[in-house]
C-alpha positions as CSV (number, residue, x, y, z in Angstrom):
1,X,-14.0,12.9,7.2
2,X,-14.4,15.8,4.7
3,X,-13.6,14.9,1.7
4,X,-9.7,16.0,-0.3
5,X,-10.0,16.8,-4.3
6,X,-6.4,16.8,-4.3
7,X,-6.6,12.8,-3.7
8,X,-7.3,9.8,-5.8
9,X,-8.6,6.9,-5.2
10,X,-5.9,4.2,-6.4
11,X,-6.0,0.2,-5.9
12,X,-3.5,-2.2,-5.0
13,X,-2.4,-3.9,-8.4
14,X,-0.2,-6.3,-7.1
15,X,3.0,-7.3,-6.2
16,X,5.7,-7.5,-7.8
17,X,9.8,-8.0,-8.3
18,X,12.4,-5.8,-10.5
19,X,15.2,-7.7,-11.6
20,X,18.3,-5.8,-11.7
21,X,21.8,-6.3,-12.0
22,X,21.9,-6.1,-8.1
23,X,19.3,-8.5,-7.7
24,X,15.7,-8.3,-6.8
25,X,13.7,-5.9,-5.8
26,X,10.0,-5.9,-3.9
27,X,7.5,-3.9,-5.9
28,X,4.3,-2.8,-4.8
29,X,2.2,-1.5,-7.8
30,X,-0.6,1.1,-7.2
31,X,-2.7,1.7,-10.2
32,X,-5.6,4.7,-10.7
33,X,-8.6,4.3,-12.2
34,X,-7.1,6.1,-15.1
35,X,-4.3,3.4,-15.5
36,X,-1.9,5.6,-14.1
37,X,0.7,2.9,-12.5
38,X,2.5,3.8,-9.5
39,X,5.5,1.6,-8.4
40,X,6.8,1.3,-4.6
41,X,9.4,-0.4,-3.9
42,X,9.6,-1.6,-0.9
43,X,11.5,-4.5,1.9
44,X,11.2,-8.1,1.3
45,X,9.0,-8.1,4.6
46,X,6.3,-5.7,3.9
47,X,6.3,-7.3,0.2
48,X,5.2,-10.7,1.7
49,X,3.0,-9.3,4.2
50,X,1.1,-7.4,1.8
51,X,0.8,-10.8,-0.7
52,X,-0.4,-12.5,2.6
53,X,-2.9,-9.8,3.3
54,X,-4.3,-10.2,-0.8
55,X,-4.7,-14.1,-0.2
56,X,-7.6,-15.7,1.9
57,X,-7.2,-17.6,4.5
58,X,-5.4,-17.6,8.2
59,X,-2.0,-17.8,7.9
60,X,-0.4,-20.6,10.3
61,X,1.9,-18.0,12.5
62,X,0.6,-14.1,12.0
63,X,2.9,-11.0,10.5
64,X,3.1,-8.4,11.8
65,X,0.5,-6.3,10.1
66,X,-1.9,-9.4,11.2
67,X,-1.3,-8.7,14.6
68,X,-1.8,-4.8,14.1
69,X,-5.4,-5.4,12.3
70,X,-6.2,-7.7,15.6
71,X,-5.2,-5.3,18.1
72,X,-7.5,-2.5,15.9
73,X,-10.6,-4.8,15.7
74,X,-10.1,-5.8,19.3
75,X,-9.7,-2.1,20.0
76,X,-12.9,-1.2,17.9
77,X,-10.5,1.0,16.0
78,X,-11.3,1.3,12.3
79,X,-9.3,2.0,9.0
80,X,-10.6,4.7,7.9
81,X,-8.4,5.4,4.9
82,X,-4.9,5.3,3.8
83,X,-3.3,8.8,2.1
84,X,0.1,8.7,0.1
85,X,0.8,12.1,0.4
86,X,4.1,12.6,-0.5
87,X,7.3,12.1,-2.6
88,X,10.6,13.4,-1.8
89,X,13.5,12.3,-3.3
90,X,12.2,9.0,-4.3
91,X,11.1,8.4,-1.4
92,X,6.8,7.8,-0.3
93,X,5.3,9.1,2.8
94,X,2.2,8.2,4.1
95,X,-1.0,9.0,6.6
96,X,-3.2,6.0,8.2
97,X,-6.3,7.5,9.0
98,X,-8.0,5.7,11.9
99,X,-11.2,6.3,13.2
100,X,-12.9,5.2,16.5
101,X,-16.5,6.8,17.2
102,X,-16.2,10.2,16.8
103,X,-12.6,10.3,16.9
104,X,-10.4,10.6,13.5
105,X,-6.6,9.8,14.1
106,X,-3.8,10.1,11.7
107,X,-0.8,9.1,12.2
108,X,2.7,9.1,10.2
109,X,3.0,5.6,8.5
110,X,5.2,4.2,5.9
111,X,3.3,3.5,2.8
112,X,4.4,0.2,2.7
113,X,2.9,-0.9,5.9
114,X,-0.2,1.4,5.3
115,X,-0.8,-0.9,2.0
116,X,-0.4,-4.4,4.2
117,X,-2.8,-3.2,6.4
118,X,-5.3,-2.2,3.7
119,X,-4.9,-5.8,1.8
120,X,-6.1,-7.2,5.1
121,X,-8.9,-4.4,6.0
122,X,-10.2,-3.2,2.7
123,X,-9.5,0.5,3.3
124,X,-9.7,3.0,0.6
125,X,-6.1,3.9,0.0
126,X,-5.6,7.6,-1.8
127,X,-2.7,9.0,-3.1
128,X,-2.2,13.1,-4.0
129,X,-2.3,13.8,-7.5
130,X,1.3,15.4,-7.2
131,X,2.4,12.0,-6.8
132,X,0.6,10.5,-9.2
133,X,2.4,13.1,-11.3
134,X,5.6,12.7,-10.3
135,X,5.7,9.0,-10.2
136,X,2.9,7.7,-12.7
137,X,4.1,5.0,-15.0
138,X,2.3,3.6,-18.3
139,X,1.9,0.4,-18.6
140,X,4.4,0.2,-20.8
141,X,6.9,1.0,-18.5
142,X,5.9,-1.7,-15.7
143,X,6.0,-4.5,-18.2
144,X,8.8,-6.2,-17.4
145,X,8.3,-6.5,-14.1
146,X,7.8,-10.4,-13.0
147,X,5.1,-11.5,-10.2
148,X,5.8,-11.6,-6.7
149,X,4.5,-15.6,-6.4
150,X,6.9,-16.4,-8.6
151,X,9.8,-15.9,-6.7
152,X,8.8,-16.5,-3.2
């Protein structure tokens, strides 16, 4: 696949919660290799899916995004790459990029499953320096928010 300079490499931080005077919320943190943080919240699902996918070992009953990386392996599909390509309104849109030979596929994903499926695979996941921009946090700013483990 050729190559985007618009894109940078970023790496699943962890996961995390925001406490609010709602409740709780599922946070995914994204963080660049110039300690750029990027925050994602996303549904209490694709937060424990993703923590699953981090951890080693075999889960006793699969999620979801374990059967999806089975049917890809079983497939001889591979992961090429995930791409967070967009912000809108608060709002993150994604691209998983598969691959099988020759044959590059992308299809329209929501970031928070493209990042479950990368803790599981390994893929490179890529974010558009726009939306680094737009939604970049210091570290500063991500300190109070508590680890996932804790709560769940």
């Amino acid at each position: 696949m050729e190559e985007n300079r618009n894109q940078v490499p970023v790496e699943l931080y962890g996961i995390f919660v925001s406490e609010t005077s709602k409740g709780i919320a599922p946070v995914v943190v994204l963080k660049t290799s110039e300690d750029d943080f990027i925050p994602i919240y996303v549904g209490l699902g694709e937060a424990l899916s993703a923590q699953r996918g981090l951890e080693d070992g075999e889960p006793a009953r699969p999620f979801t995004h374990d059967l999806i990386e089975k049917f890809l392996d079983e497939l001889e599909i591979d992961v090429n790459k995930i791409v967070i390509d967009e912000l809108e309104n608060g709002v993150f849109f994604a691209q998983l990029i598969l691959e099988k030979k020759e044959r590059s596929i992308k299809i329209d994903s929501r970031p928070s499953d493209c990042i479950a499926i990368a803790a599981r695979t390994g893929s490179e996941i890529l974010m558009e320096k726009e939306v680094i921009e737009d939604a970049g946090k210091d570290s500063e700013e991500i300190k109070d928010l508590k680890d996932f483990k804790d709560y769940f």
